[in-house]
Biopython code that builds the backbone (N, CA, C, O; Angstrom):
import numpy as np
from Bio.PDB.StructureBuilder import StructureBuilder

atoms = [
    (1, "UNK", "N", (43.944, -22.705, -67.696)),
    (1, "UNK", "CA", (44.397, -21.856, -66.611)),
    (1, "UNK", "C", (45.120, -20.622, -67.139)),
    (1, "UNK", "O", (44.865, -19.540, -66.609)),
    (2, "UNK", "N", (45.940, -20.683, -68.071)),
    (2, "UNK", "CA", (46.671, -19.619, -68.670)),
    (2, "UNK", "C", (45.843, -18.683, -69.414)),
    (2, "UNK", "O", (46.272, -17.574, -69.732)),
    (3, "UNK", "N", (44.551, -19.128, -69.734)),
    (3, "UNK", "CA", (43.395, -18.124, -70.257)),
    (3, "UNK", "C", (42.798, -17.180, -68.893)),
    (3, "UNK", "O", (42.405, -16.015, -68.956)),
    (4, "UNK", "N", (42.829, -17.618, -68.278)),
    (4, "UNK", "CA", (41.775, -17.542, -66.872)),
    (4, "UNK", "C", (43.254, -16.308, -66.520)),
    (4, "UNK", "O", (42.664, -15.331, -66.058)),
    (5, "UNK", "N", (44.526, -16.025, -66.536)),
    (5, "UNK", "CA", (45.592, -15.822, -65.846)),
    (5, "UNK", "C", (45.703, -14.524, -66.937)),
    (5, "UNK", "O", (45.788, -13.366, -66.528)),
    (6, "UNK", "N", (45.692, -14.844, -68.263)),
    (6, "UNK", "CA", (45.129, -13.209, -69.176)),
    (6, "UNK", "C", (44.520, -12.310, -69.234)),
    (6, "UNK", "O", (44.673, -11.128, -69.541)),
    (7, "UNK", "N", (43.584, -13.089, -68.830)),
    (7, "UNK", "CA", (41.686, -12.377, -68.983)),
    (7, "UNK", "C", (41.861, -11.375, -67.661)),
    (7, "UNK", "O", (41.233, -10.317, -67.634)),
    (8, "UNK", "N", (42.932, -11.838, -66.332)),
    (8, "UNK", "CA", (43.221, -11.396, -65.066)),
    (8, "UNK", "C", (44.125, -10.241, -65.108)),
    (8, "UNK", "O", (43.960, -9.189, -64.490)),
    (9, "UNK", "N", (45.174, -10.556, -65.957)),
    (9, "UNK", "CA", (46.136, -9.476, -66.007)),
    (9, "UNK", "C", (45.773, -8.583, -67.161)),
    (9, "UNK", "O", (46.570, -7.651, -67.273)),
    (10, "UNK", "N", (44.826, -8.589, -68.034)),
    (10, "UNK", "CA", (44.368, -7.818, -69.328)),
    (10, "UNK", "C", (43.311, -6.736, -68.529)),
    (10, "UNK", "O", (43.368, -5.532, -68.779)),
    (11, "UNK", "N", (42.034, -7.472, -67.228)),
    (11, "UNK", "CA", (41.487, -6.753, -66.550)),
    (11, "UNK", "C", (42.165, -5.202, -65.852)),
    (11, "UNK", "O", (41.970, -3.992, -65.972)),
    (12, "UNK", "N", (43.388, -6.473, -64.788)),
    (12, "UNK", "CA", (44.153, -4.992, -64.033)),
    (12, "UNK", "C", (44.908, -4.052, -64.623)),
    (12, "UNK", "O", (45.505, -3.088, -64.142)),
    (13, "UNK", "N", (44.782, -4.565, -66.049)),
    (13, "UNK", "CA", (45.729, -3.763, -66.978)),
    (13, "UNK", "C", (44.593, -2.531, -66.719)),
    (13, "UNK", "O", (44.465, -1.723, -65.799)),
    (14, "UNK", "N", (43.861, -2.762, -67.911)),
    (14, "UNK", "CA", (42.564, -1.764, -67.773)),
    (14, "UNK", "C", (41.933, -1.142, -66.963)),
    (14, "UNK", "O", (41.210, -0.238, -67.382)),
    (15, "UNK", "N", (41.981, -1.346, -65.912)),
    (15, "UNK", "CA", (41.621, -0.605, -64.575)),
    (15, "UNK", "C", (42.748, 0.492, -64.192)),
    (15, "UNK", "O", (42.502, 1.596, -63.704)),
    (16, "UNK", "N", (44.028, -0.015, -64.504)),
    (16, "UNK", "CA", (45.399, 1.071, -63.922)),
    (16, "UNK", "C", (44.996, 1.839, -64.639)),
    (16, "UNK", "O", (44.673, 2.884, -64.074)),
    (17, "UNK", "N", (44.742, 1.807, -66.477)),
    (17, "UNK", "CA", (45.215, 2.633, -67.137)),
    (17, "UNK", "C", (43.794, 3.796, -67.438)),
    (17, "UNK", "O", (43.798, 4.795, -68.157)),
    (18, "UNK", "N", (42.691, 3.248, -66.629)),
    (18, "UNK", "CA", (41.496, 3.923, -66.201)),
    (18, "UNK", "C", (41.965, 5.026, -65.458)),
    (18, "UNK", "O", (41.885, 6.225, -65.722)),
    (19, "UNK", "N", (42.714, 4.167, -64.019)),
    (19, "UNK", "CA", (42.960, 4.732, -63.085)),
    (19, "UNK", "C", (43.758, 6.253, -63.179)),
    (19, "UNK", "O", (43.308, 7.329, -62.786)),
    (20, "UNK", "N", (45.113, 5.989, -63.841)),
    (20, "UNK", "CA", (45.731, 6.750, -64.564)),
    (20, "UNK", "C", (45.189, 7.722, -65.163)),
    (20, "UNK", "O", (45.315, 8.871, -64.741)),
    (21, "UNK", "N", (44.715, 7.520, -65.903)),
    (21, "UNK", "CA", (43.737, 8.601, -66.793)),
    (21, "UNK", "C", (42.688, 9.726, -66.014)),
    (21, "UNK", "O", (42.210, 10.766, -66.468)),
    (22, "UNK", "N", (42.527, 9.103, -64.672)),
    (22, "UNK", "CA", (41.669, 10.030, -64.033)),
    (22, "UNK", "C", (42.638, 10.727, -63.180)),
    (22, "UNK", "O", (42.185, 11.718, -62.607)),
    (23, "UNK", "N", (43.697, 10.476, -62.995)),
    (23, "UNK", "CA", (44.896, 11.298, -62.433)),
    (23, "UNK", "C", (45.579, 12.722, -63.600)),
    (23, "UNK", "O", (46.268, 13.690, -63.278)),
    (24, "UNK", "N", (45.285, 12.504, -64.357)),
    (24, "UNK", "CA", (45.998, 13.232, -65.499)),
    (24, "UNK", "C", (44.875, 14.300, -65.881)),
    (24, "UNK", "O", (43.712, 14.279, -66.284)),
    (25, "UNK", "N", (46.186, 15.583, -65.418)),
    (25, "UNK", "CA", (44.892, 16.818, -65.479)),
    (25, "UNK", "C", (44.398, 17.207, -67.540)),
    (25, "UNK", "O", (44.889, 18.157, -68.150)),
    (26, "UNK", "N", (43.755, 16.567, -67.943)),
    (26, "UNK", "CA", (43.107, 16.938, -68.583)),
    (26, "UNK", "C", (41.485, 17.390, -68.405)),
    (26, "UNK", "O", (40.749, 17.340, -67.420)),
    (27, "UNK", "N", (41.214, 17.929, -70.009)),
    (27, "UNK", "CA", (39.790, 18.462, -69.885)),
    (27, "UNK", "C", (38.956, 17.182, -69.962)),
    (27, "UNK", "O", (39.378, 16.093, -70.353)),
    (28, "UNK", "N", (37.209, 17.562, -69.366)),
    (28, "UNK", "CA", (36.627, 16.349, -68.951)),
    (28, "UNK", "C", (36.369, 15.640, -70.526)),
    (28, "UNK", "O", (36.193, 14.422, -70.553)),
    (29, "UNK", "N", (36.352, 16.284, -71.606)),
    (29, "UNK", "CA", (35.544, 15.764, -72.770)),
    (29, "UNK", "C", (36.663, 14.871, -73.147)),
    (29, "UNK", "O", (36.487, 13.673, -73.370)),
    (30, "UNK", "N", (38.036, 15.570, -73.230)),
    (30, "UNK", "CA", (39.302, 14.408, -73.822)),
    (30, "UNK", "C", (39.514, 13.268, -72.583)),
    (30, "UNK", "O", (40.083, 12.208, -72.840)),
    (31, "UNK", "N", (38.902, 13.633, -70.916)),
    (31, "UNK", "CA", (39.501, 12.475, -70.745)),
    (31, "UNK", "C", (38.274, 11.386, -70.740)),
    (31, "UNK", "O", (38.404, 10.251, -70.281)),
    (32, "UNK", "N", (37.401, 11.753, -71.155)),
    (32, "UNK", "CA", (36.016, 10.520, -71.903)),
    (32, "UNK", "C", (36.101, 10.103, -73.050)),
    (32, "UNK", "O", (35.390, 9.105, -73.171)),
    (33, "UNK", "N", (36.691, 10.403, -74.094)),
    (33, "UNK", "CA", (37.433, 9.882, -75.428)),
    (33, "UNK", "C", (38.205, 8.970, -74.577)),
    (33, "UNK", "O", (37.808, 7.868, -74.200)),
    (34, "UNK", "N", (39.486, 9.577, -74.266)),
    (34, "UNK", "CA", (40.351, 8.366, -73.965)),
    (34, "UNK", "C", (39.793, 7.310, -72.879)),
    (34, "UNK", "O", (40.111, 6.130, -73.026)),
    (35, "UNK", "N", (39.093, 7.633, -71.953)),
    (35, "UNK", "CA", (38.443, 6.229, -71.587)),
    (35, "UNK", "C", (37.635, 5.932, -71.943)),
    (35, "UNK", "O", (36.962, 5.233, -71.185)),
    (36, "UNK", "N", (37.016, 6.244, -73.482)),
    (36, "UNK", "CA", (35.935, 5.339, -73.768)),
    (36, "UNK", "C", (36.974, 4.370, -74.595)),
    (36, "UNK", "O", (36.856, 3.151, -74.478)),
    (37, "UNK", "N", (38.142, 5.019, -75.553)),
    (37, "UNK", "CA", (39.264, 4.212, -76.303)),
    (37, "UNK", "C", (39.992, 3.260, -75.388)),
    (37, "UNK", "O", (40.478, 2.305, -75.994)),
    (38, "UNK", "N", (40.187, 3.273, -74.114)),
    (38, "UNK", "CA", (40.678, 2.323, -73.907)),
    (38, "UNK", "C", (39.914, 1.358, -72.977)),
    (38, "UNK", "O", (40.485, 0.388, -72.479)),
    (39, "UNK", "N", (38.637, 1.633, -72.754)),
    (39, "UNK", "CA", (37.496, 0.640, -72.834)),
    (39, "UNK", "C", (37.509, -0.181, -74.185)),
    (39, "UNK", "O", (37.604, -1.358, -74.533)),
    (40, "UNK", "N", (37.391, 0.821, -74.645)),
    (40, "UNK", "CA", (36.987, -0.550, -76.291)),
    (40, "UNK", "C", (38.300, -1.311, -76.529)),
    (40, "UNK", "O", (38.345, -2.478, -76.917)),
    (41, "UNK", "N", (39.465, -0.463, -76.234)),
    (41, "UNK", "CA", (40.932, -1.881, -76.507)),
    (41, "UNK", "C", (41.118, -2.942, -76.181)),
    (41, "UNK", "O", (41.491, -3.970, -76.745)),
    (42, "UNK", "N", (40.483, -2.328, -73.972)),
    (42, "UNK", "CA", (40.429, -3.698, -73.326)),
    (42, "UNK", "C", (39.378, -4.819, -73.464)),
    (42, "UNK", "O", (39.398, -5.949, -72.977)),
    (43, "UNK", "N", (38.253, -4.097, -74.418)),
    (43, "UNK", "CA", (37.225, -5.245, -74.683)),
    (43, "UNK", "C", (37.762, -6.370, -75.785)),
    (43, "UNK", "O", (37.431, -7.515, -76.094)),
    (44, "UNK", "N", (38.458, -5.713, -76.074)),
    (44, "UNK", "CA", (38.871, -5.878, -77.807)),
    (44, "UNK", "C", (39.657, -7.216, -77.484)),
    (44, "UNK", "O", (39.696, -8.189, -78.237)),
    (45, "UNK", "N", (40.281, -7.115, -76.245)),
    (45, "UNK", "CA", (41.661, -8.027, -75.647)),
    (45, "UNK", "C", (41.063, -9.035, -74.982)),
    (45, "UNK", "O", (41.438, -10.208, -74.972)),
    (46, "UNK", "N", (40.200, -8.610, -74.466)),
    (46, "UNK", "CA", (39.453, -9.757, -73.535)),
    (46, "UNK", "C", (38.734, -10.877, -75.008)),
    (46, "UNK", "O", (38.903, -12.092, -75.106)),
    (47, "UNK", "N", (38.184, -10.250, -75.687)),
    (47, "UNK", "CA", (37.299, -11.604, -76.736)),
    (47, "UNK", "C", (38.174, -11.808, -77.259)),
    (47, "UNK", "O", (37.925, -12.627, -78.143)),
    (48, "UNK", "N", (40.015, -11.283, -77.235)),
    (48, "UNK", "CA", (40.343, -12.126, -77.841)),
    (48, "UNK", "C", (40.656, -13.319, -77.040)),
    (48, "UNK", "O", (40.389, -14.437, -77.480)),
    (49, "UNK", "N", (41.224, -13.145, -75.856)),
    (49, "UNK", "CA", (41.370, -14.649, -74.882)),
    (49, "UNK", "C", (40.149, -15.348, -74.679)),
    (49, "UNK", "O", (40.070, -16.345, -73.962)),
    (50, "UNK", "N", (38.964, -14.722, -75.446)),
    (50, "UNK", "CA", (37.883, -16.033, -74.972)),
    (50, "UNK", "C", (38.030, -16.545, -76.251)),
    (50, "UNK", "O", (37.737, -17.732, -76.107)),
    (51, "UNK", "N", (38.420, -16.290, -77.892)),
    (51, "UNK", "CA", (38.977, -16.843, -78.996)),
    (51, "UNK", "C", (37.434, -16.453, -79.612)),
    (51, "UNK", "O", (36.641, -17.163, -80.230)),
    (52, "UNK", "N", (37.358, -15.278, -79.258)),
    (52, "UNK", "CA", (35.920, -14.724, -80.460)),
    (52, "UNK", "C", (36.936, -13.923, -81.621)),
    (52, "UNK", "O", (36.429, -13.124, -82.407)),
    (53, "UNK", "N", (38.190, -14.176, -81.641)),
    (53, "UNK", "CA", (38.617, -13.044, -83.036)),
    (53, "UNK", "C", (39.743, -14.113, -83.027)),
    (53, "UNK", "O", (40.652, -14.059, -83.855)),
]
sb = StructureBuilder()
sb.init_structure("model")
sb.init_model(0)
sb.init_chain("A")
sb.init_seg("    ")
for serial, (resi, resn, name, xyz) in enumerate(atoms, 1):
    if name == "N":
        sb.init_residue(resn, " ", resi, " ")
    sb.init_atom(name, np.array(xyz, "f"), 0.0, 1.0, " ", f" {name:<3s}", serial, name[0])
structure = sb.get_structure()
């Protein structure tokens, strides 16, 4: 259950900080770097609660 309760709060993490990012007046190319970087962090976080790393 406490995996299932990570994987949940690691998701809405990643979505705010999506969210966020599309609020913040930057240019379109830096703000696709930074959400492609914090796509790959939150992937990065998620295999780790399924125990692939």
């Amino acid at each position: 259950m406490n995996v299932l309760i990570g994987i949940l709060i690691t998701f809405l993490v990643i979505v705010l900080v999506l969210w966020l990012v599309q609020r913040l007046p930057l240019d379109g190319r830096i703000r696709q770097i930074v959400q492609a970087v914090v796509i790959i962090i939150g992937i990065i976080s998620l295999l780790k609660y399924l125990a692939v790393f």
